[in-house]
RODO-2510 file (C-alpha; in nm, 4 decimals, decimal comma):
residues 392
     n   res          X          Y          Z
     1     x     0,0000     0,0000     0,0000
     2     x     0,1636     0,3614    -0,0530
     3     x     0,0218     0,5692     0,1686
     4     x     0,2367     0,8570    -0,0077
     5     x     0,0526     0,8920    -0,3424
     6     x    -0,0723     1,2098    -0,3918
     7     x    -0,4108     1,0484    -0,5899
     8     x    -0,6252     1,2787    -0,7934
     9     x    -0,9936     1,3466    -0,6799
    10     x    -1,0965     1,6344    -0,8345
    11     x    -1,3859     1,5837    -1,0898
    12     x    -1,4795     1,2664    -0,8817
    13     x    -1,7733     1,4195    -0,7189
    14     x    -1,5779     1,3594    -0,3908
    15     x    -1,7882     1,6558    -0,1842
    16     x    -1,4579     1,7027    -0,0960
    17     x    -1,2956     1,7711    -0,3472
    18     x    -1,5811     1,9767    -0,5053
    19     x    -1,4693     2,3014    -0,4323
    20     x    -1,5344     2,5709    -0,6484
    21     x    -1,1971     2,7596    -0,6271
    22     x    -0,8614     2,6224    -0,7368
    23     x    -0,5281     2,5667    -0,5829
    24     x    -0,7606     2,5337    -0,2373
    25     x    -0,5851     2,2441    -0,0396
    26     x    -0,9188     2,0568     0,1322
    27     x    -0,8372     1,9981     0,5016
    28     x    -1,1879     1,9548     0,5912
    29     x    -1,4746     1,6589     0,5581
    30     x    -1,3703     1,3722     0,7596
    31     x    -1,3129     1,1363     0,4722
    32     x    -0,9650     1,0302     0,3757
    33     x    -0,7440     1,0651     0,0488
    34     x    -0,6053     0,7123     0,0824
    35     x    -0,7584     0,4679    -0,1486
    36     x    -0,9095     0,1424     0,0563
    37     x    -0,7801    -0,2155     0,1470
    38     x    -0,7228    -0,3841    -0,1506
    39     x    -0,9733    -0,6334    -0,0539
    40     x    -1,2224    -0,3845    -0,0821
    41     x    -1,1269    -0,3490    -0,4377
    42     x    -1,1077    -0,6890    -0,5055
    43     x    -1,5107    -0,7572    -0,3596
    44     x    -1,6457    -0,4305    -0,5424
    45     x    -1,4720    -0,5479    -0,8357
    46     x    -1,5935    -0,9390    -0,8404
    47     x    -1,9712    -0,7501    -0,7766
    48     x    -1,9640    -0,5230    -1,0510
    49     x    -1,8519    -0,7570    -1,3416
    50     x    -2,1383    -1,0039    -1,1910
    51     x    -2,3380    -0,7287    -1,3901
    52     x    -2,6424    -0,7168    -1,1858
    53     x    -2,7418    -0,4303    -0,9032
    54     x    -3,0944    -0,5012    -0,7685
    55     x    -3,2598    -0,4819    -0,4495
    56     x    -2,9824    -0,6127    -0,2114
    57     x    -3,0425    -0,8143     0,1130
    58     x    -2,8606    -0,9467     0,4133
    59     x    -2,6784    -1,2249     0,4460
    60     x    -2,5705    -1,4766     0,7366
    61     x    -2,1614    -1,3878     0,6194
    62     x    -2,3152    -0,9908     0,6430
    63     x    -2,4301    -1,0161     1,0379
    64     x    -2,1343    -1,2635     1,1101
    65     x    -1,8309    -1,0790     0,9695
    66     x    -2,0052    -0,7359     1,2250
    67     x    -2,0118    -1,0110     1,4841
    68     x    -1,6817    -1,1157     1,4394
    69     x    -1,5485    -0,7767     1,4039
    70     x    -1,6629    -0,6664     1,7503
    71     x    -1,5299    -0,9740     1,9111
    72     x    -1,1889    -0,9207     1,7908
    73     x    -1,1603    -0,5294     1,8542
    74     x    -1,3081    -0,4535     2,1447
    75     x    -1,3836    -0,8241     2,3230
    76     x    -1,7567    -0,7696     2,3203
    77     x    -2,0290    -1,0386     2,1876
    78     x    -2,2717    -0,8905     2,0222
    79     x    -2,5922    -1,0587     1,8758
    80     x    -2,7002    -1,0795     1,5597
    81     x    -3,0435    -0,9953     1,6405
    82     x    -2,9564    -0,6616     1,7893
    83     x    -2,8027    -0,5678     1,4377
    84     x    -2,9641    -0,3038     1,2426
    85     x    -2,9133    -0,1195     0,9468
    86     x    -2,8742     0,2439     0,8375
    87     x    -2,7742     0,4145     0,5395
    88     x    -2,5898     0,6460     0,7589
    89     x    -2,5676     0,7215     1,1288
    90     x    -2,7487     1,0615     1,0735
    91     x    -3,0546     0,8901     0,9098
    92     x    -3,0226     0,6209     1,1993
    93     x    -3,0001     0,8960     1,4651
    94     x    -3,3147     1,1011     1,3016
    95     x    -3,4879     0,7740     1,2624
    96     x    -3,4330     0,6684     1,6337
    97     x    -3,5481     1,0362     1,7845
    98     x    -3,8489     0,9800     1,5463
    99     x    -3,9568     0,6679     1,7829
   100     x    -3,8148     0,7984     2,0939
   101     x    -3,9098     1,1214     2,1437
   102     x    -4,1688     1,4084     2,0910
   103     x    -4,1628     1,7898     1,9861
   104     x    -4,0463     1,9968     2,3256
   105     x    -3,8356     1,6895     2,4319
   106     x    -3,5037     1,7994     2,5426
   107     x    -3,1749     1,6039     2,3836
   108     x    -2,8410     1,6489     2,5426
   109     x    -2,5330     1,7009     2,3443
   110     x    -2,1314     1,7720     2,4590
   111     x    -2,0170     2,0312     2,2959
   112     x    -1,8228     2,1288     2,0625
   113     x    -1,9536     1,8038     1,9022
   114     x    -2,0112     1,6873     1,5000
   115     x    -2,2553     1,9604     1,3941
   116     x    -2,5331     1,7697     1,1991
   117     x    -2,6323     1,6481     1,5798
   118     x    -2,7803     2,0072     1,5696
   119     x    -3,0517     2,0001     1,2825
   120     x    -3,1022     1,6618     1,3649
   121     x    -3,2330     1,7137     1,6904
   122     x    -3,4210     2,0448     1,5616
   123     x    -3,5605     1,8963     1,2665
   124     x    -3,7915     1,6644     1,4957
   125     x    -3,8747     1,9992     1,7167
   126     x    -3,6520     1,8719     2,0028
   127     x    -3,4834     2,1316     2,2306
   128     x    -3,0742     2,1214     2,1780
   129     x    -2,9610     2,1471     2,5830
   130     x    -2,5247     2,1311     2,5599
   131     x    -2,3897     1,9692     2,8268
   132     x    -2,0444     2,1684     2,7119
   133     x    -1,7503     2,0225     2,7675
   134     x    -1,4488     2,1586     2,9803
   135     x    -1,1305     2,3218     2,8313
   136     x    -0,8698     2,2220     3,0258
   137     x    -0,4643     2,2211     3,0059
   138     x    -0,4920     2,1465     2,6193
   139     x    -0,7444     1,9038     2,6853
   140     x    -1,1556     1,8549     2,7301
   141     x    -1,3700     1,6715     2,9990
   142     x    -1,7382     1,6509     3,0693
   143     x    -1,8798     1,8493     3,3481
   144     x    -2,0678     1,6064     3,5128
   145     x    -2,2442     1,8375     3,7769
   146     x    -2,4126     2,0483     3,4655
   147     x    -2,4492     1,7024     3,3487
   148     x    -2,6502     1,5301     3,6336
   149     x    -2,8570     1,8995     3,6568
   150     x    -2,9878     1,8595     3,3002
   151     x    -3,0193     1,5507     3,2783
   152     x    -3,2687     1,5621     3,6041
   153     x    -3,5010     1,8000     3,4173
   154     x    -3,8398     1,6766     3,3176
   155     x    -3,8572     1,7800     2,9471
   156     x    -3,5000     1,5987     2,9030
   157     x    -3,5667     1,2475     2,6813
   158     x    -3,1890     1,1335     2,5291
   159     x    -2,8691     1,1686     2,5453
   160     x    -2,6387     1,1196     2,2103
   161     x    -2,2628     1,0757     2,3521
   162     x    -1,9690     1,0854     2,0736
   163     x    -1,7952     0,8190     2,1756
   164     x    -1,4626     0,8973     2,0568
   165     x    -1,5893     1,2627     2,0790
   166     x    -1,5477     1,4525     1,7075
   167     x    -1,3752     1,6846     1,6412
   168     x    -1,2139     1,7330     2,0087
   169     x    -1,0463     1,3444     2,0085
   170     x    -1,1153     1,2135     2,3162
   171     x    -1,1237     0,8621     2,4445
   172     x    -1,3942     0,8141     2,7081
   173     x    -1,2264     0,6410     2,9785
   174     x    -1,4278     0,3605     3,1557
   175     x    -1,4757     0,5535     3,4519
   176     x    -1,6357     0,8384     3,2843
   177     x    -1,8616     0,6101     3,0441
   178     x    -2,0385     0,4463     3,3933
   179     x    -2,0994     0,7773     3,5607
   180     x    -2,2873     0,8930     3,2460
   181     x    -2,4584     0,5635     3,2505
   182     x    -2,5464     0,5852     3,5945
   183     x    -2,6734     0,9500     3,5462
   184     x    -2,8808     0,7971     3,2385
   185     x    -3,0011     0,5876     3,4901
   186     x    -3,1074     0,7669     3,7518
   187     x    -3,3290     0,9712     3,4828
   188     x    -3,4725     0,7799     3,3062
   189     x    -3,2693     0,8797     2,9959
   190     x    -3,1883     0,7295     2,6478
   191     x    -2,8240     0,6844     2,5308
   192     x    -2,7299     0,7263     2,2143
   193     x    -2,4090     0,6275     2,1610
   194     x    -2,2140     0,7062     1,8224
   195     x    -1,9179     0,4909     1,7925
   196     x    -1,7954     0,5906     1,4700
   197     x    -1,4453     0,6739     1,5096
   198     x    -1,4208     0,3160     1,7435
   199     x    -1,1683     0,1697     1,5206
   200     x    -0,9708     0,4588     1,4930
   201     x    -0,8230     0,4840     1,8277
   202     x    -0,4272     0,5595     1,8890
   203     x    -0,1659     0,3449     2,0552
   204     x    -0,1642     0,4122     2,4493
   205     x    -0,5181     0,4533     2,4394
   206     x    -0,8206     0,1998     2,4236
   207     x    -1,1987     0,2329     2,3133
   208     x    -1,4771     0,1220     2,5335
   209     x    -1,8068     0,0308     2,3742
   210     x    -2,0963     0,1992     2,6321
   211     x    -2,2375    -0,1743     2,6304
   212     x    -1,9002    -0,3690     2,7223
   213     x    -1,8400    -0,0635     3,0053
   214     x    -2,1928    -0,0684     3,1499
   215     x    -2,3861    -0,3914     3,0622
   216     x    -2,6755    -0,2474     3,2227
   217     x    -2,7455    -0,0004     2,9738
   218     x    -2,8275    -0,2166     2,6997
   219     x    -3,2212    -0,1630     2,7263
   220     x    -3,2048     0,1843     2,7410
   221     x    -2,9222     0,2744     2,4537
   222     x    -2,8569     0,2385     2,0667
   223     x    -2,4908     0,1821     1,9914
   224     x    -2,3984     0,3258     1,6568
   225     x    -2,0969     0,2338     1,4827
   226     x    -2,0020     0,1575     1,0950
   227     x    -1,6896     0,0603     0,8124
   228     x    -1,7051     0,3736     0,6946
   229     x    -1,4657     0,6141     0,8596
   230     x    -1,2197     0,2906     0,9412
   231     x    -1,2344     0,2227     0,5967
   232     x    -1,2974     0,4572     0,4075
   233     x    -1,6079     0,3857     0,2639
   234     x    -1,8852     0,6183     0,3546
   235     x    -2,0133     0,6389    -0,0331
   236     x    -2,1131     0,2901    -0,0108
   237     x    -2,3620     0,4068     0,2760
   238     x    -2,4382     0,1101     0,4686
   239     x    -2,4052     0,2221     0,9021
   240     x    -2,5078    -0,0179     1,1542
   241     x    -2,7284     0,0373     1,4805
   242     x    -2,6928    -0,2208     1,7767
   243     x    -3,0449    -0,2118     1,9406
   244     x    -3,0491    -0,4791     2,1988
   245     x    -3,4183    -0,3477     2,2890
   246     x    -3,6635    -0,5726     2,1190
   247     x    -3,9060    -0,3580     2,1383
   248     x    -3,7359    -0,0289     1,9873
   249     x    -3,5476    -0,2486     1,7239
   250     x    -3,9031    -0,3608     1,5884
   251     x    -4,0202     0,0400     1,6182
   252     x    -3,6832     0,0819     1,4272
   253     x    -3,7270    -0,1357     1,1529
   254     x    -4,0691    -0,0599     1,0934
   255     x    -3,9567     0,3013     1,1099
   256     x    -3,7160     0,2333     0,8372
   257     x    -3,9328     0,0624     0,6217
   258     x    -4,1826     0,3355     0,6086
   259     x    -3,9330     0,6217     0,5276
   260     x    -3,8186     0,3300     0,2572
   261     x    -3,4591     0,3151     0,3566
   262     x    -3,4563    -0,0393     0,4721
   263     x    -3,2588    -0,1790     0,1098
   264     x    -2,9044    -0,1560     0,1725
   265     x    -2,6731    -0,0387    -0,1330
   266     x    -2,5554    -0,3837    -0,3226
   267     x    -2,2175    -0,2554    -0,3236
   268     x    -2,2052    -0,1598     0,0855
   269     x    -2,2744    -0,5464     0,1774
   270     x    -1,9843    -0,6085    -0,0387
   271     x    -1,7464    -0,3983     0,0974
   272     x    -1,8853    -0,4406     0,4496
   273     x    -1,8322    -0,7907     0,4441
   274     x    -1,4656    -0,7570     0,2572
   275     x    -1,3867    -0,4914     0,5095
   276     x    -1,4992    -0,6519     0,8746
   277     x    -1,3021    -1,0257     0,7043
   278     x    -0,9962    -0,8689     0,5746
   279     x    -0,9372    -0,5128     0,6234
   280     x    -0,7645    -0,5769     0,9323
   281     x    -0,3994    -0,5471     0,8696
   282     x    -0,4649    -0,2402     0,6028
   283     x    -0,6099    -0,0800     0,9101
   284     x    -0,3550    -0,1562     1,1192
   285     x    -0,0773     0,0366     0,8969
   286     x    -0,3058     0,3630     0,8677
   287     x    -0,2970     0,3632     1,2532
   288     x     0,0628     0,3805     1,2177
   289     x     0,0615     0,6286     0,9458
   290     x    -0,2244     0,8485     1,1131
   291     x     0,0265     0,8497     1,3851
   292     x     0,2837     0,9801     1,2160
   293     x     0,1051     1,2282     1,0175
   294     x    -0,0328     1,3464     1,3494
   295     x     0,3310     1,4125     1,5022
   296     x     0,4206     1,5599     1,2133
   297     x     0,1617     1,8205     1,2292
   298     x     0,2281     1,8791     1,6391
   299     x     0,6101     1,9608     1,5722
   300     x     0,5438     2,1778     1,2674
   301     x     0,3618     2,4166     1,4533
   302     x     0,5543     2,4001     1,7593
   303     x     0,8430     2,5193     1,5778
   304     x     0,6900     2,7332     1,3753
   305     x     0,3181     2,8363     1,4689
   306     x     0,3292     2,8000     1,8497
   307     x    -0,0081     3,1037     1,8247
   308     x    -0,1734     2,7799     1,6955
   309     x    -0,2111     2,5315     2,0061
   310     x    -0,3516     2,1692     1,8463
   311     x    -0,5430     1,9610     2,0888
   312     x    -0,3704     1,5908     2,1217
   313     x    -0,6364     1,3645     1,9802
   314     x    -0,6340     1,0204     2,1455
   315     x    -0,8246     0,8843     1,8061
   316     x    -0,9842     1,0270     1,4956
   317     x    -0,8015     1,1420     1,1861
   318     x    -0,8464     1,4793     1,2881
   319     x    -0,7221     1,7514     1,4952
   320     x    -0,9314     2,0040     1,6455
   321     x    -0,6672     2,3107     1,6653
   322     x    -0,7229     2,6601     1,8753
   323     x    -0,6152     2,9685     1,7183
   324     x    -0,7468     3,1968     1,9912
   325     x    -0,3660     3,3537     1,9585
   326     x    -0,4914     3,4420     1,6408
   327     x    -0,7582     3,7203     1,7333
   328     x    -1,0159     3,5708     1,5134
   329     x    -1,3125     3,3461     1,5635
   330     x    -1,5745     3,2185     1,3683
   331     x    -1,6365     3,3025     0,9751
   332     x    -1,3445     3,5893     1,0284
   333     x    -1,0615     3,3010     1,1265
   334     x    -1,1865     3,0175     0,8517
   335     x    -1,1604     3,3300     0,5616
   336     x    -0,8402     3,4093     0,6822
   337     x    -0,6652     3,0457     0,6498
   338     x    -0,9231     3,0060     0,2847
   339     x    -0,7954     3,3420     0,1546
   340     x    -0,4380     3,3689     0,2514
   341     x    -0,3169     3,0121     0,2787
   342     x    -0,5739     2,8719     0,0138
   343     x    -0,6252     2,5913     0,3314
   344     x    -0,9984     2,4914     0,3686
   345     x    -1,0691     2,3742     0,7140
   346     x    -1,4349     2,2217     0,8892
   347     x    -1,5462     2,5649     1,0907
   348     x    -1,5124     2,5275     1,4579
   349     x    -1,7800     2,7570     1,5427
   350     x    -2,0501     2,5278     1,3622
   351     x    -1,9256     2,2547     1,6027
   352     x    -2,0816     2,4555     1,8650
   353     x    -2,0344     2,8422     2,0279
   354     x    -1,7820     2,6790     2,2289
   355     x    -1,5891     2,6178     1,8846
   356     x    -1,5481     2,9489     1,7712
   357     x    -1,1698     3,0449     1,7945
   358     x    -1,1328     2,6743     1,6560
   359     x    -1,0577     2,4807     1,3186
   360     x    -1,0746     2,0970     1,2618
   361     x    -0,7938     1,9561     1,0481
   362     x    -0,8227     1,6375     0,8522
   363     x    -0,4971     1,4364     0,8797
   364     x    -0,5982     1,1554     0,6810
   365     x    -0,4391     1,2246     0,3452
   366     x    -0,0081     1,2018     0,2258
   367     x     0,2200     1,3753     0,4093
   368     x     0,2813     1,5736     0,1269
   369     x    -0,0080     1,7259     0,1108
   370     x    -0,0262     1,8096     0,5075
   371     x     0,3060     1,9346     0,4373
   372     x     0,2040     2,2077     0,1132
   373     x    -0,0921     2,2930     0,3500
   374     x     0,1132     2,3672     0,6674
   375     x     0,3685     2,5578     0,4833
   376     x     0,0756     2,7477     0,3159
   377     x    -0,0456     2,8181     0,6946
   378     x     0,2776     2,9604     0,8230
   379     x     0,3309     3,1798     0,5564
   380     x    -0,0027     3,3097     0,6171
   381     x     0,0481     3,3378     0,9705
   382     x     0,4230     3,5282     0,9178
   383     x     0,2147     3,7535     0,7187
   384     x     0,0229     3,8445     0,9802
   385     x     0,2833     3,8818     1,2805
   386     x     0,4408     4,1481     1,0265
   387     x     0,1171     4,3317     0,9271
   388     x     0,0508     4,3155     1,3157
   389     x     0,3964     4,4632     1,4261
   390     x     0,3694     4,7533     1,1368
   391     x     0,0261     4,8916     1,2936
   392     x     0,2034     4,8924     1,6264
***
């Protein structure tokens, strides 16, 4: 595999890649720029010469290579039953609130946390209460007093947890994933969980599915998880809820069917199934390039950026990077990096209010690249110390 080549995506209708300036170095949209296990290839291949595409269904080999998966990684039995599908988590999560909750209900969210959490919950006519996350020492933890107080109020339904948390990287420790199951608990509150970065954890640093930490939990939470960001398939669109609740799973799938989103995509089972059997040892070597793409970043702006102060993510191919040093926030600080470093970053502020003096970088892509783009930055940023010490 060379993780190295520089492949082209433009006029791929990669989203992205899609943008409609040139010479704009795409930092943003957490997919990556590395093409996927060759096994993947090889499975997508054998199904497209087969020369058929209709309605697609699941198979035994589907539900056991899932099964199989989550024994391996994380040491937890799942069953097969409790395995449901999504096109996406987003869909999953807007189909779940549509069974579990009604207009006024409150849903809690930590932020700054992956932004389409936000319409989702509003698009049902939920209230959005943030639970936000402390800034501390370079890194975040949840506040579980402001946690336990909202969670105790009567209009409050659900919780969805980001479990790694995108875009600020952490790695729920056991301890902290009981206390917001006991919380849940106490309340009377629905977890759900979204375990989508799961496989993408760094060495020194382990992820807990909310299940495996608190077994109790498994009637009242939906554990979301999918091949997509591992591997590098989210076009194929195939997600997958664990619903261990008979009763929701059946509200779920009937749900599903009558928004009509219960067919998977013919080419998802495929790569599914080639991804969860033998994907395992591609994945293994982007973990140790991820790695090394993320040091390189942390020492480039050390040396020569220290105004920019990058959060250490314990997993995710991203890095959620505060340039309060800066003087900018929101639209003003995203314009500046677009305009004079032709670097396109995800917004920080749309990750939450908390976000604002933030940008999230997408690491997943050659060093090369990461390379062009941080040059591009400090130039930018030189500019700026120098305009900055003329007005003075």
């Amino acid at each position: 595999m060379n993780w190295n080549d520089c492949i082209e995506r433009t006029n791929t209708h990669s989203v992205k890649w899609s943008f409609p300036e040139e010479d704009v170095i795409p930092m943003c949209i957490a997919d990556m720029d590395f093409q996927v296990a060759p096994a993947i290839v090889e499975a997508l291949n054998q199904k497209a010469s087969h020369g058929i595409y209709g309605y697609t269904t699941f198979s035994d080999r589907y539900f056991d290579s899932i099964v199989t998966w989550w024994k391996k990684r994380f040491d937890m039995e799942i069953d097969k039953d409790w395995i449901c599908f999504s096109p996406g988590i987003i869909p999953g999560i807007n189909v779940l609130l549509s069974v579990l909750t009604e207009p006024g209900d409150g849903v809690i969210i930590q932020d700054p946390v992956y932004y389409p959490f936000y319409s989702t919950i509003e698009n049902h006519g939920c209230s959005v209460i943030k639970n936000t996350l402390m800034y501390q020492d370079g890194t975040y933890l949840i506040d579980f007093d402001d946690l336990e107080e909202k969670a105790s109020q009567p209009e409050t339904k659900l919780l969805i947890l980001c479990s790694p948390h995108n875009p600020v990287g952490r790695v729920w420790s056991d301890e902290e994933l009981r206390r917001i199951g006991e919380i849940a608990k106490r309340n009377d509150l629905w977890i759900i969980s979204d375990e989508m970065h799961g496989d993408l954890v760094y060495q020194g640093h382990e992820h807990m599915p909310l299940f495996k930490a608190d077994e109790d939990l498994k009637e009242n939470s939906i554990l979301c998880a999918a091949p997509s960001k591992t591997f590098n398939i989210a076009g194929l669109q195939t997600s997958i809820l664990l619903i261990p609740n008979k009763e929701l799973r059946e509200k779920y799938n009937e749900k599903l069917t009558g928004y009509g989103l219960m067919r998977p995509n013919v080419f998802g089972i495929e790569g599914t199934i080639a991804a969860y059997e033998e994907g395992e040892p591609w994945l293994n070597e982007l973990l140790m390039v991820l790695e090394d793409n993320k040091q390189y970043v942390f020492n480039y702006l050390d040396q020569h950026m220290p105004e920019l102060k990058a959060i250490v993510p314990q997993a995710t191919h991203l890095i959620w990077i505060d340039c309060s040093q800066l003087g900018m926030s929101g639209e003003e600080l995203c314009a500046f990096f677009l305009e004079k470093a032709r670097v396109k970053f995800d917004e920080g502020f749309k990750f939450g209010e908390s976000g604002q003096s933030f940008v999230r970088m997408n690491i997943a892509c050659p060093k090369e690249r990461i390379d062009m783009a941080l040059r591009r930055m400090n130039h930018a940023v030189l500019e700026l110390r120098k305009n900055r010490q003329l007005v003075k």
